[in-house]
N, C-alpha and C positions, 0 to 999 in steps of 0.2 A: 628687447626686454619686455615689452606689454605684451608678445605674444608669449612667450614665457608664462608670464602671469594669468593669462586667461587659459593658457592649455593646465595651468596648475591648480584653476578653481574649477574648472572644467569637468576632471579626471576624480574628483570626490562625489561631486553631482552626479555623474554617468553610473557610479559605484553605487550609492545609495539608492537611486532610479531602480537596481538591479537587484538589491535586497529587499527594495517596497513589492515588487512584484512578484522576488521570489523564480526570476529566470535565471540565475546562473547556471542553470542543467539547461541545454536544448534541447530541444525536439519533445516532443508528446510524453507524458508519463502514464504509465499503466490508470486506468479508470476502467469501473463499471455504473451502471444504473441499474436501480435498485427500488422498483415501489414508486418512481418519476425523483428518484434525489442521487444524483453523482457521486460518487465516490472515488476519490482519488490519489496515488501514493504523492505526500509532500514532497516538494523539491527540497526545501528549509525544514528543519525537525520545530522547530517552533514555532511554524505556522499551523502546524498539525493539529486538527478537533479532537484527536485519540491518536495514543499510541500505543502499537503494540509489540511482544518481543517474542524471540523465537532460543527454545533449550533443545539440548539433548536428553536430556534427563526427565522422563516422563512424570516423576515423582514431584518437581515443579511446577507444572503447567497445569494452567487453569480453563484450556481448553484444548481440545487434540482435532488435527486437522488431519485425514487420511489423504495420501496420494493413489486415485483409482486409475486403475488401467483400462477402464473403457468408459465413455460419455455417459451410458447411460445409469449405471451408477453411480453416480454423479448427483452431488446436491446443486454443483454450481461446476458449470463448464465451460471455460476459455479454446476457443479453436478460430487460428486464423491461418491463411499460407498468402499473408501480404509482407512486402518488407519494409510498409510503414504504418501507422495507425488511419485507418479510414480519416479521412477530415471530416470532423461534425458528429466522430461516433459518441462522444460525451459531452456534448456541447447540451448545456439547459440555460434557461431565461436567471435562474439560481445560483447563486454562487456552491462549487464540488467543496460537501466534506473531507477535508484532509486527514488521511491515515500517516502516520510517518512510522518504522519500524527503528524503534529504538534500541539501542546499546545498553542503555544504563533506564531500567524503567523502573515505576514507581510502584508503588504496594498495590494500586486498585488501577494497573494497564495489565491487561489479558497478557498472556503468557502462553506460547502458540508453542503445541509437541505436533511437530511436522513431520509423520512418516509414510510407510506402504502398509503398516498394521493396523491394524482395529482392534478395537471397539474406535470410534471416533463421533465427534460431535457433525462434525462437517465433511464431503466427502468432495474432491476438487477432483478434477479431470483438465491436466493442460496441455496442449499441444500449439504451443505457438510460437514467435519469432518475438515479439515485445514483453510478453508478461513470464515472469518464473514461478516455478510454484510457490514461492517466496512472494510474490507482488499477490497472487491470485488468495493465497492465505492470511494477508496482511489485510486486505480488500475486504474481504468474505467478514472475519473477525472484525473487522473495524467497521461495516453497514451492520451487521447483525448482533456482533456482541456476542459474551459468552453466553452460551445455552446452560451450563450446570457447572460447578467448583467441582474438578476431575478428581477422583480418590484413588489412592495410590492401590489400593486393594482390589482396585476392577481393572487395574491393567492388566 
């Protein structure tokens, strides 16, 4: 019966332990470095420094993220052919600002129109095994921020 009872005060500790840190997800989460400061997609949406969200409807968005078909036009371009995250590729003395890509965002979180059209704020290039163009736009937007309040009349 005392084993009982410490496997049952045991199993709330282990739990919380896992929320303080915020590892319920394994393994590495997309990151880049940016200017010497981390940026990285949250595991936990609440542990997030910003958050941002992603429409179809360009008439919504508050910043527009193009998908480029080749690196060098390219504002920012992700390319790996590993099938795990370098170890130490984001590691800083600093603790990584947390982006998380939110469902339900608030009036003053960017609002990402993620397509292959321009005009665009941002221009991404990905090709890789860990990040989507979704991780790499949430990223970009969330160290940079928006550059302009997009007008539906320049689409």
């Amino acid at each position: 019966m005392l084993r009982l009872k410490i496997l049952a005060s045991v199993i709330p500790l282990a739990i919380v332990a896992l929320f303080a840190r915020g590892e319920l997800l394994g393994g590495p989460r997309p990151c880049i470095e940016i200017a010497g400061t981390t940026v990285q997609i949250a595991a936990l949406s609440w542990q997030a420094h910003r958050h941002v969200s992603f429409t179809n409807d360009p008439a919504r968005a508050t910043v527009r993220v193009q998908i480029s078909d080749n690196a060098e036009a390219a504002d920012f371009t992700v390319i790996d052919d590993i099938d795990t995250s370098e170890a130490g590729a984001c590691e800083s003395i600093a603790p990584p600002r947390l982006v998380a890509i939110s469902r339900r965002p608030s009036a003053s979180d960017p609002v990402i129109y993620l397509s292959r059209d321009g005009p665009a704020d941002y221009r991404i290039f990905v090709s890789s095994k860990s990040f989507s163009p979704f991780d790499a736009a949430a990223l970009i937007v969330g160290a940079r921020g928006e550059r302009h309040r997009v007008d539906a009349a320049s689409l």
